[in-house]
C-alpha positions as CSV (number, residue, x, y, z in Angstrom):
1,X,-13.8,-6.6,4.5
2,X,-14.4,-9.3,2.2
3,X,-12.0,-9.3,-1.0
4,X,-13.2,-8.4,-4.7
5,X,-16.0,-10.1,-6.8
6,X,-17.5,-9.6,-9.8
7,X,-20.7,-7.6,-10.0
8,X,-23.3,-9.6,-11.5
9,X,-24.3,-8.0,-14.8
10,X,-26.4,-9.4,-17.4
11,X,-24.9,-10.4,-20.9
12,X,-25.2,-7.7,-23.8
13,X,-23.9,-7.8,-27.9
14,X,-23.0,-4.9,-29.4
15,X,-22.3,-6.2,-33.1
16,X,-21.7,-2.6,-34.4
17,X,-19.7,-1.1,-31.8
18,X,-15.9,0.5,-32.3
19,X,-13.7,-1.3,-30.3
20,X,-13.0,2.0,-28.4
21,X,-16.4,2.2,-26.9
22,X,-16.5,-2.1,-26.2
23,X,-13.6,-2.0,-24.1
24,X,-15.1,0.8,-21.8
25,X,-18.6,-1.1,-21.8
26,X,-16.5,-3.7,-20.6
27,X,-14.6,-2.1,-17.9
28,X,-18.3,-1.0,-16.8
29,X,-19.6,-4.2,-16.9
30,X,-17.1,-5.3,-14.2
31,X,-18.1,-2.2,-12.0
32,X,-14.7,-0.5,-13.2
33,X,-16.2,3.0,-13.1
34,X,-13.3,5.7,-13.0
35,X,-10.2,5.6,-15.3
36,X,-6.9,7.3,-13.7
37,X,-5.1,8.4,-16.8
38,X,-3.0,10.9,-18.7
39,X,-3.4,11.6,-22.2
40,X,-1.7,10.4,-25.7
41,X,-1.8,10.7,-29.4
42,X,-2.1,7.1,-29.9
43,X,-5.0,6.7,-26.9
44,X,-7.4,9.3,-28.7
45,X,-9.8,6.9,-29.9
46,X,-10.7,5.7,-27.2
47,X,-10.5,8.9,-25.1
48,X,-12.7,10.7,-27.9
49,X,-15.1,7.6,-27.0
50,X,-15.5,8.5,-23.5
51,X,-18.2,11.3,-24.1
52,X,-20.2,8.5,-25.5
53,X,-19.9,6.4,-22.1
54,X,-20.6,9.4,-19.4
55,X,-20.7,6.3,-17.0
56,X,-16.6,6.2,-16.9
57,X,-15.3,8.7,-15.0
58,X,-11.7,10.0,-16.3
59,X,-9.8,11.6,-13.7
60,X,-6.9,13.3,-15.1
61,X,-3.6,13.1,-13.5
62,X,-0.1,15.0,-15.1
63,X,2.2,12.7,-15.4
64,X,1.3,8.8,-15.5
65,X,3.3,7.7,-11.8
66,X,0.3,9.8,-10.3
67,X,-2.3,8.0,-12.5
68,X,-0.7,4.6,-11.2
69,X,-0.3,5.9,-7.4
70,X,-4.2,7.5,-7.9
71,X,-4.9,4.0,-8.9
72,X,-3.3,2.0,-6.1
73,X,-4.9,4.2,-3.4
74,X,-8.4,3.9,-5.2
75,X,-8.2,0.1,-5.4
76,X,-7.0,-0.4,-2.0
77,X,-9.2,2.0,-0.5
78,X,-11.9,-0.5,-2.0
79,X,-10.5,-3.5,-2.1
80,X,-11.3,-3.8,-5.8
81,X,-9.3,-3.4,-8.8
82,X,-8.2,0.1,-10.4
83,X,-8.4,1.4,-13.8
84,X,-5.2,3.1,-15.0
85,X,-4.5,4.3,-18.6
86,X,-1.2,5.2,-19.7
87,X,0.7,6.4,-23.0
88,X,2.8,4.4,-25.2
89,X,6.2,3.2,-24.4
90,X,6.8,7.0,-22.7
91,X,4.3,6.6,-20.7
92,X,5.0,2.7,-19.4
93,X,8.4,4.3,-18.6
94,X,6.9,6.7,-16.1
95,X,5.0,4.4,-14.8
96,X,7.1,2.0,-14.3
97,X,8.4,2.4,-10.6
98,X,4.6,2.7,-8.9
99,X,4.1,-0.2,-10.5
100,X,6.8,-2.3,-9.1
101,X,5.3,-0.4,-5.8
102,X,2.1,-2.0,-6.9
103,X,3.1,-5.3,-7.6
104,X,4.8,-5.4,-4.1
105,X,1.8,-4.5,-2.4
106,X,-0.5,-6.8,-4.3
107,X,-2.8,-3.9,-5.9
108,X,-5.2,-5.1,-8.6
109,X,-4.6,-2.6,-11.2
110,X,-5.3,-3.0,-14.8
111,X,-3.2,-0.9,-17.1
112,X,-4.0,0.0,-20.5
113,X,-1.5,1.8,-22.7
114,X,-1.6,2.5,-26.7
115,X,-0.2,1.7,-29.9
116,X,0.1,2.9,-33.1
117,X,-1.1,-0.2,-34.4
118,X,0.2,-3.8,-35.3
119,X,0.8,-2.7,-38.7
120,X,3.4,0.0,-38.2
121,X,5.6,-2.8,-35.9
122,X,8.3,-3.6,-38.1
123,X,8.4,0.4,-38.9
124,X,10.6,0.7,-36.2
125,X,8.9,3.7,-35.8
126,X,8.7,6.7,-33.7
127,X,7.5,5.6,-29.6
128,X,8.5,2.0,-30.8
129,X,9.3,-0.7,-27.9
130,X,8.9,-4.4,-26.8
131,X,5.9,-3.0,-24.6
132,X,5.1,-6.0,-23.2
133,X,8.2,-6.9,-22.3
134,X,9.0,-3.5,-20.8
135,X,5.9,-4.5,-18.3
136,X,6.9,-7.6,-17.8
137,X,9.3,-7.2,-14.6
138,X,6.3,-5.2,-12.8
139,X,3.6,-6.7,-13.7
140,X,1.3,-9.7,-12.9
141,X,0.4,-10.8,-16.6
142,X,1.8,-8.3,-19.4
143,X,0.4,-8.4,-23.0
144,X,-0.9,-7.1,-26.2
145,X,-4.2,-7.5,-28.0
146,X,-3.3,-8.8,-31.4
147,X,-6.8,-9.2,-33.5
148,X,-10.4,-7.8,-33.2
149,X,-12.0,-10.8,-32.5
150,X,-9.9,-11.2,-29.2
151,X,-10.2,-7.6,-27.5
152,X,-12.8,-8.5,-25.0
153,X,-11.5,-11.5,-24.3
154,X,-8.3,-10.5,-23.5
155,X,-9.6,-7.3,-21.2
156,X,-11.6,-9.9,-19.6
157,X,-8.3,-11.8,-18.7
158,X,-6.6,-8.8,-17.7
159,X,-9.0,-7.9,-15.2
160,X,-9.6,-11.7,-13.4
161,X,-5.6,-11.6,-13.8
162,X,-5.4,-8.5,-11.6
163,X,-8.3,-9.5,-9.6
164,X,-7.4,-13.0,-8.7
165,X,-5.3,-13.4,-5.6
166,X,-2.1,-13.3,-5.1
167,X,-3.5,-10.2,-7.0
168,X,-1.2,-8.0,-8.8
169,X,-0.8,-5.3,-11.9
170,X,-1.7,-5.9,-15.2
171,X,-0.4,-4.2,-18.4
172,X,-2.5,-5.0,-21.2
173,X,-1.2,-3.0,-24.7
174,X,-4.6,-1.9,-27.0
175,X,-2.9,-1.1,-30.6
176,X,-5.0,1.6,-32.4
177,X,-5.9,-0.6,-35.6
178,X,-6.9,-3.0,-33.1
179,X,-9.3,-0.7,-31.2
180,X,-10.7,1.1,-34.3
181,X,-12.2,-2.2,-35.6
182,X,-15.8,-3.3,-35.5
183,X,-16.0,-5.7,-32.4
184,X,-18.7,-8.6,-32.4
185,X,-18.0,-10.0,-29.2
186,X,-20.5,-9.9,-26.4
187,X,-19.8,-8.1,-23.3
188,X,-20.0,-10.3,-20.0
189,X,-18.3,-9.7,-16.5
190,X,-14.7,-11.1,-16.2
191,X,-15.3,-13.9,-13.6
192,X,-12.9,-14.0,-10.5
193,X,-12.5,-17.7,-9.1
194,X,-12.3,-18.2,-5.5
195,X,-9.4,-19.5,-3.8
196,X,-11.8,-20.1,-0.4
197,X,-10.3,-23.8,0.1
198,X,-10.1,-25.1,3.5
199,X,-7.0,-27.9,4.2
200,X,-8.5,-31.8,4.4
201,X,-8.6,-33.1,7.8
202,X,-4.8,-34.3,7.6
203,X,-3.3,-30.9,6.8
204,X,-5.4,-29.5,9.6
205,X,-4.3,-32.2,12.3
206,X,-0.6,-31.3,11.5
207,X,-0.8,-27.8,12.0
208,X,-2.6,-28.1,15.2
209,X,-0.3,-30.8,16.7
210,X,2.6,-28.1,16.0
211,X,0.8,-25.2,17.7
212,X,-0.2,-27.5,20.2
213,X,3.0,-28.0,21.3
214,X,4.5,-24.6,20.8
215,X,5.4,-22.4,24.2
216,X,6.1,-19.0,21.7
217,X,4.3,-19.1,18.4
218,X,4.8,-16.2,16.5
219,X,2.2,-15.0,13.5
220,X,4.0,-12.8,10.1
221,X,1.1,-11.5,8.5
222,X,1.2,-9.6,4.9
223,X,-0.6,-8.0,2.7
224,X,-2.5,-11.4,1.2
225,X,-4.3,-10.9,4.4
226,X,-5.8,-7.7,3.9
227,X,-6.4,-8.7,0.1
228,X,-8.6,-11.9,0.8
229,X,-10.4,-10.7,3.6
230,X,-10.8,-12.1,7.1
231,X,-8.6,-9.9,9.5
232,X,-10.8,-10.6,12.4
233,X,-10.0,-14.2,11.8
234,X,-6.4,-14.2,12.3
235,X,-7.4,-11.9,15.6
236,X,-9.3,-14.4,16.7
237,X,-6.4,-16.7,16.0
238,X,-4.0,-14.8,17.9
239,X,-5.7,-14.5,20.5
240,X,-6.7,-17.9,21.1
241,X,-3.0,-18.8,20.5
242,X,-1.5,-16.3,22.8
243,X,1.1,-15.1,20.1
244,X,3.0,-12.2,19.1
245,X,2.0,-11.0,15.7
246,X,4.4,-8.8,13.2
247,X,3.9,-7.2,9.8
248,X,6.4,-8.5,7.4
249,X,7.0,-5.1,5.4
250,X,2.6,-4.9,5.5
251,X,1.4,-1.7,3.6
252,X,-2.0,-2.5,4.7
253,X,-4.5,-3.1,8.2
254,X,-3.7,-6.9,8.1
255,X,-3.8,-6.8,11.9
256,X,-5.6,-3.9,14.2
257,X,-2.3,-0.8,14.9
258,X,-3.6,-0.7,18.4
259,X,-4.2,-4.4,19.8
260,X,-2.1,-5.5,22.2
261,X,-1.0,-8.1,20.7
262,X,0.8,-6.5,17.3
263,X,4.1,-6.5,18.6
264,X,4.7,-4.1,15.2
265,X,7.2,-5.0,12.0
266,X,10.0,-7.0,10.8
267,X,11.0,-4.6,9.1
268,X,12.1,-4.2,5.4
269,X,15.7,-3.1,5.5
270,X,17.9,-5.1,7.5
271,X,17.8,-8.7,8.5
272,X,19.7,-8.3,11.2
273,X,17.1,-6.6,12.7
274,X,14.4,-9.3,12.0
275,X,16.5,-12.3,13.0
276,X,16.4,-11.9,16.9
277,X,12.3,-12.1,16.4
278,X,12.7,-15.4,14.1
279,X,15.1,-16.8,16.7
280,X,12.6,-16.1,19.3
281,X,9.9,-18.4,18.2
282,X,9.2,-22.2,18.4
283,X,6.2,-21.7,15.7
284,X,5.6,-19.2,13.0
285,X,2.6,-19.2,11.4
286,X,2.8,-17.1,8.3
287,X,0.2,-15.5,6.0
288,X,-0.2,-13.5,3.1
289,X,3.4,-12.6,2.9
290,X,6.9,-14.7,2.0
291,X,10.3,-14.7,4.4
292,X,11.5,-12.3,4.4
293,X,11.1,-9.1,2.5
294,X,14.2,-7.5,3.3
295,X,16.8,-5.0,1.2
296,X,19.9,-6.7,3.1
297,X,18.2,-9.8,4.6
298,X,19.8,-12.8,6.9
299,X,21.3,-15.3,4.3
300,X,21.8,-17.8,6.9
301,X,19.2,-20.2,8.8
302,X,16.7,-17.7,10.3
303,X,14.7,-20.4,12.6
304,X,15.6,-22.5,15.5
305,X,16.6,-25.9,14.2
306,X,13.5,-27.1,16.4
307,X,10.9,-24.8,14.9
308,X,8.3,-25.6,12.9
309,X,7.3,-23.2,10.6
310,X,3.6,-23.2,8.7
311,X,3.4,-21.0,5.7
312,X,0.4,-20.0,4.0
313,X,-0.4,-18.0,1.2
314,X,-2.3,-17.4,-1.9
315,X,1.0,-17.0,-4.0
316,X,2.9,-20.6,-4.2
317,X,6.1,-19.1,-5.4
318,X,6.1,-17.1,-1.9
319,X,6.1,-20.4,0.2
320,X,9.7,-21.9,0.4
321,X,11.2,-19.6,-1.5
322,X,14.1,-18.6,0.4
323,X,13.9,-20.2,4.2
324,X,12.4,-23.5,5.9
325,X,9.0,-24.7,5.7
326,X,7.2,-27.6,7.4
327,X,3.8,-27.4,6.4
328,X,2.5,-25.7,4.2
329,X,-1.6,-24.4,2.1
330,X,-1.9,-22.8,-0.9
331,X,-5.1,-20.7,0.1
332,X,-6.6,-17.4,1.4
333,X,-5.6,-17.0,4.8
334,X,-8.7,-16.7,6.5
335,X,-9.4,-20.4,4.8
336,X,-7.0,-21.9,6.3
337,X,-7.6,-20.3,9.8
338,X,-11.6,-20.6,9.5
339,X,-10.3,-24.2,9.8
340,X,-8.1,-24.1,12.4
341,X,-10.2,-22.4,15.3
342,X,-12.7,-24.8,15.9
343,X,-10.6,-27.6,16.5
344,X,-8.2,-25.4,18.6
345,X,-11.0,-23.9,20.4
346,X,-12.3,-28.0,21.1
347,X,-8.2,-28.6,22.6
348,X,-7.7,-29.2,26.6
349,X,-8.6,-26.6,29.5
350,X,-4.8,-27.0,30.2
351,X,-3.6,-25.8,27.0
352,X,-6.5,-23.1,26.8
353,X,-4.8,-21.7,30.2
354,X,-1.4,-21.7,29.2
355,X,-2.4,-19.8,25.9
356,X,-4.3,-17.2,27.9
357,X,-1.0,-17.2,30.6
358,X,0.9,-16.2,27.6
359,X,-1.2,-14.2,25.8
360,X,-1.8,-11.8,29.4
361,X,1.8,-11.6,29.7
362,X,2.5,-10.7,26.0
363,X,-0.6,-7.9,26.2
364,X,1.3,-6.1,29.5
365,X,4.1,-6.4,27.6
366,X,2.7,-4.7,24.6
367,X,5.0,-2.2,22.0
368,X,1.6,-0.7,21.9
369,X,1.3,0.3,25.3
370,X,5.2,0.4,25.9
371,X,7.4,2.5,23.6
372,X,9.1,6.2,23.4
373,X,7.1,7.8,20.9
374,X,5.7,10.7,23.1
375,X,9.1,11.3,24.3
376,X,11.2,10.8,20.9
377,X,8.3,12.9,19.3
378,X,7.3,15.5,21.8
379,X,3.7,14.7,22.2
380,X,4.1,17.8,24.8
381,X,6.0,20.7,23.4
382,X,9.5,20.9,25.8
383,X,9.4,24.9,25.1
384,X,7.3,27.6,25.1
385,X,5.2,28.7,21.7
386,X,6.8,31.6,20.5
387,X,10.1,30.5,20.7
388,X,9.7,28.2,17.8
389,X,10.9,29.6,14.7
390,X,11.2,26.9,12.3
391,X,15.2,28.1,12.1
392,X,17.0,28.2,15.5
393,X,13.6,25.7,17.0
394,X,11.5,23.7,15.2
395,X,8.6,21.1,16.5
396,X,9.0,17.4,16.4
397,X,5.5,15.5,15.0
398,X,4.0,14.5,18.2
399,X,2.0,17.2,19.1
400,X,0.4,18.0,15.7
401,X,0.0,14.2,15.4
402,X,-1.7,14.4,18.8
403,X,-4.1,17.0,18.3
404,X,-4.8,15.9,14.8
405,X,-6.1,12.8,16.3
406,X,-8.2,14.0,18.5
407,X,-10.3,16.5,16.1
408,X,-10.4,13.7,13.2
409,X,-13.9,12.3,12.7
410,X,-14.6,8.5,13.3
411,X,-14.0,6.4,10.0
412,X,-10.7,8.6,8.4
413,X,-8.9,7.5,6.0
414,X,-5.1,7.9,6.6
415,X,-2.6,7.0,3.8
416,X,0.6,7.4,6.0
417,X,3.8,8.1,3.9
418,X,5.1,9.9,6.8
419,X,8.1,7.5,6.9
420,X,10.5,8.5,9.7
421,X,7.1,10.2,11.6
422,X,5.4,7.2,11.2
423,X,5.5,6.0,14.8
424,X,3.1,9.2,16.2
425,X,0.7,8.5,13.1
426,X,0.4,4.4,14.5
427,X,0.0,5.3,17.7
428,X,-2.6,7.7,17.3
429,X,-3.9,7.0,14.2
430,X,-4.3,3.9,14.2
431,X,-6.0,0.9,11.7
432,X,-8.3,-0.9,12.6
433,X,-9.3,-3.1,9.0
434,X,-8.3,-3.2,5.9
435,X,-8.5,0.7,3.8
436,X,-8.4,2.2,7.1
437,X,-5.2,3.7,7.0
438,X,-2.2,2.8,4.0
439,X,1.3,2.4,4.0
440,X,3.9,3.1,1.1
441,X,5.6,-0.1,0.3
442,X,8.2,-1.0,-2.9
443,X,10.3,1.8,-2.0
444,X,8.8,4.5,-4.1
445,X,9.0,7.5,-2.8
446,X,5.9,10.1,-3.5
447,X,3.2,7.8,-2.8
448,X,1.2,9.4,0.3
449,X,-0.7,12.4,-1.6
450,X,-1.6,10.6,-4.8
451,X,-2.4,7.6,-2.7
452,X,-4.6,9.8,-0.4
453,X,-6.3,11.8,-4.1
454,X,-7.4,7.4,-4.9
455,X,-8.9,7.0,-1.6
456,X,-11.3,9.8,-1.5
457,X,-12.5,9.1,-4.7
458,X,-13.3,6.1,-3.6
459,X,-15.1,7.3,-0.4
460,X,-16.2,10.2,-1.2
461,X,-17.9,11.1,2.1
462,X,-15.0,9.7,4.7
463,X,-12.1,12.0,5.9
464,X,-8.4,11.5,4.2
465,X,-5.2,12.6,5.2
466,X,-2.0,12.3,3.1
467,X,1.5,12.0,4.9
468,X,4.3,12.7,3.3
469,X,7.9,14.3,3.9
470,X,9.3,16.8,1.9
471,X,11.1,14.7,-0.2
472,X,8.5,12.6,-1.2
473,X,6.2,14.9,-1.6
474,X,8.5,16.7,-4.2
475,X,8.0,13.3,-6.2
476,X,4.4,14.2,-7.2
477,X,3.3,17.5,-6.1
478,X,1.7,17.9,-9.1
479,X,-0.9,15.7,-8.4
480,X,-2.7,18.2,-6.4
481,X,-3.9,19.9,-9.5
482,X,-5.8,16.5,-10.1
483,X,-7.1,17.5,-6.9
484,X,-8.3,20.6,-7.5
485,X,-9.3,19.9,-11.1
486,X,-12.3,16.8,-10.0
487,X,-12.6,18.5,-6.4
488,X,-11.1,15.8,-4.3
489,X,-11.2,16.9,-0.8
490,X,-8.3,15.5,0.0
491,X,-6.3,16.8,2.9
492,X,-2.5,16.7,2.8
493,X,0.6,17.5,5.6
494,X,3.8,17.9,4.8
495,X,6.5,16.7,7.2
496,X,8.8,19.2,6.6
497,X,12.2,18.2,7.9
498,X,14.2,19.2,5.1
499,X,16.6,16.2,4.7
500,X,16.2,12.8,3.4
501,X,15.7,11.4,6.8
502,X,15.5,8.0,6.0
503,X,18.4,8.0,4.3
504,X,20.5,9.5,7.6
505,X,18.8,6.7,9.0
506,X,20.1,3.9,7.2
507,X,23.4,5.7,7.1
508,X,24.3,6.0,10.3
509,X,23.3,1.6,10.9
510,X,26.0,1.7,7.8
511,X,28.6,3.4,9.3
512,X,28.0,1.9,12.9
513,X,28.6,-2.1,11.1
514,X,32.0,-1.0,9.6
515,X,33.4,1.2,12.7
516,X,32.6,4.8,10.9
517,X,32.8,7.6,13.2
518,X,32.6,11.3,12.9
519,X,30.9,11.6,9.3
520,X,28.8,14.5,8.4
521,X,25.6,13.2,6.7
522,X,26.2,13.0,2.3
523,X,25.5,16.4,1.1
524,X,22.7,14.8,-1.4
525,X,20.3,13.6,1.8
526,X,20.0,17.7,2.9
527,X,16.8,19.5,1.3
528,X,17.3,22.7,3.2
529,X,19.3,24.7,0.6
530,X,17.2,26.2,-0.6
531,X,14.1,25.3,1.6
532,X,10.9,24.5,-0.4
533,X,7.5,26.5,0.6
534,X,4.9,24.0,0.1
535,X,2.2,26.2,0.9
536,X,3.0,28.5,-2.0
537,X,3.5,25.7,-4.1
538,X,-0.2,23.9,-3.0
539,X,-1.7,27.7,-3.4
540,X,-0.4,27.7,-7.6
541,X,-2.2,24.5,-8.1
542,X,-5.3,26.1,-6.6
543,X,-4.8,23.9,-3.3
544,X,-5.6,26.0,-0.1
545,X,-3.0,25.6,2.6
546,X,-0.7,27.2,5.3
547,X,3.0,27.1,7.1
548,X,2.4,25.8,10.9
549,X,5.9,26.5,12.5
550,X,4.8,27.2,15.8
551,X,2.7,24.8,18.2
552,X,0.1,27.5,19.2
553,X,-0.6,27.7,15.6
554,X,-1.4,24.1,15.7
555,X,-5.5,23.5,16.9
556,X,-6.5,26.3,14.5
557,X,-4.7,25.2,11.8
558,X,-6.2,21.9,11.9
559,X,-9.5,23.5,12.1
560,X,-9.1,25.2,9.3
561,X,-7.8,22.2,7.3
562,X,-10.8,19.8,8.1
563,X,-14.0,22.6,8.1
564,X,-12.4,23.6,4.3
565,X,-14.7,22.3,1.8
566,X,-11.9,21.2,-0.9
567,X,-8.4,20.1,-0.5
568,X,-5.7,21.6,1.8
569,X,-2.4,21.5,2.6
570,X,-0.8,21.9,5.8
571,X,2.9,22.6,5.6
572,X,4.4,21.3,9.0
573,X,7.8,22.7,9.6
574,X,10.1,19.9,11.9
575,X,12.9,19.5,13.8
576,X,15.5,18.2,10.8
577,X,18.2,16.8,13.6
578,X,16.4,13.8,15.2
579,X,19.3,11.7,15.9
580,X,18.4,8.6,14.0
581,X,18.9,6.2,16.6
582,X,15.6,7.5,18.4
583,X,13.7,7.6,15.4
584,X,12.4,3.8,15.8
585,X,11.4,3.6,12.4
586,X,12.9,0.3,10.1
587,X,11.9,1.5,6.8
588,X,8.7,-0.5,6.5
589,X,6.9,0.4,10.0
């Protein structure tokens, strides 16, 4: 899927238009066509102005961490940047977390928030804040328009900001004085450069020479991968190379879920659990993503001494920033690698062999093909039907992962916040490009139902499915009144395991490094007292749904689900004592 440009629109002036209506002409003019927002006093200028611009599309969301997540599924559903609109310095606060969430996973979203106006500033008055500096941290480019003459300018730069890889968020403050003036600027698309630059010979004769010579090249890919296009590139490359490749805490398809070659994550937790795969290699090639993103990473050496590691990346901070680099290209990915095949595919017959030796012996070794996941997740109920109760017996994921699969029609959209049931939702579900199915990344919690609400908006005519877990879906429940309210036919399962699994996770790693034995998991990780109905919840907001405890009430249920016409809700009541040693999962997989 090739990244974002600019549409190409024709130049207009509008020398008597409020700058309420210019800036959504604008947006327009870039092919920005829905606004995710949530309403405020000092926004209702130019929210009265949208009945004069039917074009925009305002989908209403509750609380403005929905409009943000809404956002981020939309624009990486599409691979396009995301309008978002958001009140005041309340409002920034909300919003604040998905958008770290969002500036983690590279997700172009322009934010526009209100003001009072630049002349009540030194009022001190009430809602006043440093906005822009309250953005900064989570943001790309933060700012605030501060004269007529300079509002659709400055829009303009907020959107190529955002849309611009290494793209990113974008707050962009619109006082109400400002907005309520007469604008006299012309409205023309923001323009997008390209960062399609290909290394000089020199650059590209180094690289080779290293891979040439490597025996077990490795390939990190992130998410600058799936932002500036090309993931059948770096297949290609892989292939051709006969290397392992691993996301480096991905949240997107930067490398098909089922080849045989996607030897799976890093992981985003521990670096201890990375290191063994860095040690491994005599080459790493890594793209769109920095080493490593970890919470507790490796703060020694991380590479071999005789290594060579090739970094490239559309972000120059991310190169070097932390470990070793050799060589390294500032560029999109697939660039660099568009440059790179043809002279490896021109190398000797005797290094074409010993790549295709390795590669054969890497594919029967694959995760894909070789892992526990039916086992650990009971692809095949172990008992019969009716002796699941969802008290005394519940279900593990497998099965209703399982069957789900096989009843989904061809080109779904899964956003996958399933967390520690990730691994049944991969292996059947799988990704095959970019927008095919999303992870949550940035450690926000609450992102699968939202996320999913973003990406059927933006295609309106595929299947989506929303994972999440009961705890994260507790974040923003309330979004499936958005749902309901513009008839988003969204579905959305709830991995009821009532505890903070992850959490118990991570716990028990913790108390195995220090020697901890015996522990009954914190009191604040259980969600089972008292245990929350979904289904009841999902039927207030006008959501359809149902309890599935039992597998017999499985294949119906599922039916159901996809033949409904509007959103639905399957809560899917789960085994809540998986010993987290089994669960497989490394808090980015």
């Amino acid at each position: 899927m090739a990244p974002y440009r600019a549409p190409h629109c024709s130049p207009h002036s509008y020398f008597t238009m409020k700058g309420h209506e210019a800036i959504l002409r604008q947006f327009l003019a870039n092919g920005m066509d829905h606004m995710f927002g949530n309403p405020g006093t000092v926004e209702q200028g130019f929210l009265d102005a949208l009945a004069d611009v039917p074009e925009m599309k305002y989908i209403l969301t509750l609380q403005e961490s929905i409009a943000v997540l809404c956002a981020d599924g939309y624009a990486r559903a599409r691979l396009k940047p995301a309008l978002v609109q958001i009140h005041s310095s309340p409002g920034l606060g909300n919003a604040i977390g998905n958008l770290y969430q969002a500036m983690r996973g590279q997700a172009p979203l322009v934010v526009i928030g209100g003001d009072a106006g630049i002349k009540y500033q030194a009022m001190d008055a009430q809602m006043a804040a440093d906005l822009v500096a309250m953005a900064e941290p989570v943001t790309k480019w933060s700012a605030m328009v501060q004269h007529p003459s300079s509002l659709l300018r400055m829009v303009r730069r907020a959107i190529k900001v955002a849309a611009t890889p290494p793209c990113g968020p974008v707050y962009l403050c619109l006082p109400e004085d400002i907005l309520d003036a007469e604008i006299t600027e012309k409205i023309i698309p923001a323009h997008i450069p390209s960062l399609e630059t290909c290394p000089g010979s020199l650059d590209l004769d180094r690289m080779v020479s290293a891979i040439q010579s490597a025996q077990n090249p490795i390939i990190l890919v992130g998410d600058g991968v799936a932002w500036t296009g090309g993931v059948e590139k770096i297949v290609d490359l892989a292939e051709t190379l006969g290397a392992k490749v691993y996301s480096a805490d991905g949240g997107e398809i930067n490398f098909p879920d089922d080849h045989l070659l996607n030897y799976g994550s890093t992981g985003h937790m521990f670096g201890d659990q990375s290191l063994p795969i860095m040690h491994s290699c005599d080459l790493c090639l890594t793209l769109g993503c920095y080493l490593l993103p970890e919470v507790f990473p490796h703060l020694g050496d991380i590479f071999n001494e005789d290594a060579t590691i090739i970094h490239v990346d559309t972000n120059v901070d991310n190169i070097a920033k932390n470990h070793r680099v050799d060589i390294s290209y500032v560029a999109e990915p697939h660039s660099v690698v568009s440059g790179l095949l043809p002279i490896l595919k021109s190398l000797s017959s005797s290094w074409h062999n010993a790549a295709q030796q390795r590669r054969l012996k890497l594919e029967s070794e694959s995760p894909v093909v070789h892992n526990n996941v039916d086992e650990n997740y009971q692809v095949e109920p172990p008992y019969p039907s009716e002796t699941y109760d969802g008290i005394n017996r519940s279900m593990r994921s497998g099965y209703f992962i399982k069957t789900l699969a096989d009843k989904l029609p061809k080109e779904t959209i899964i956003f996958d916040e399933a967390l520690t049931n990730s691994p049944p939702v991969n292996r059947y579900l799988p990704g095959q490009k970019p927008g095919d199915r999303m992870l949550t990344r940035g450690g926000s919690l609450g992102t699968g139902f939202p996320g999913a609400i973003g990406a059927k908006i933006a295609y309106p005519d595929r299947c989506v499915i929303g994972f999440s877990g009961d705890g994260g879906s507790m974040y923003t429940i309330q979004c499936l009144w958005t749902a309901v309210r513009h008839n988003v036919a969204a579905k959305f399962i709830v991995c009821q395991n009532r505890s903070y699994k992850l959490l118990q996770s991570n716990i028990s790693k913790f108390w195995q490094e220090r020697g901890i034995e015996g522990r009954e998991f914190p009191v604040p990780f259980d969600l089972s007292k008292p245990e929350i109905c979904f289904s009841v919840i999902a039927n207030s907001f006008g959501v359809s749904g149902e309890r599935v405890v039992r597998p017999d009430q499985v294949g119906e249920a599922i039916d159901r689900m996809l033949n409904h016409d509007g959103p639905y809700l399957i809560n899917l009541v789960l085994d809540g004592d998986i010993r987290p040693d089994l669960i497989g999962v490394r808090c980015g997989q």
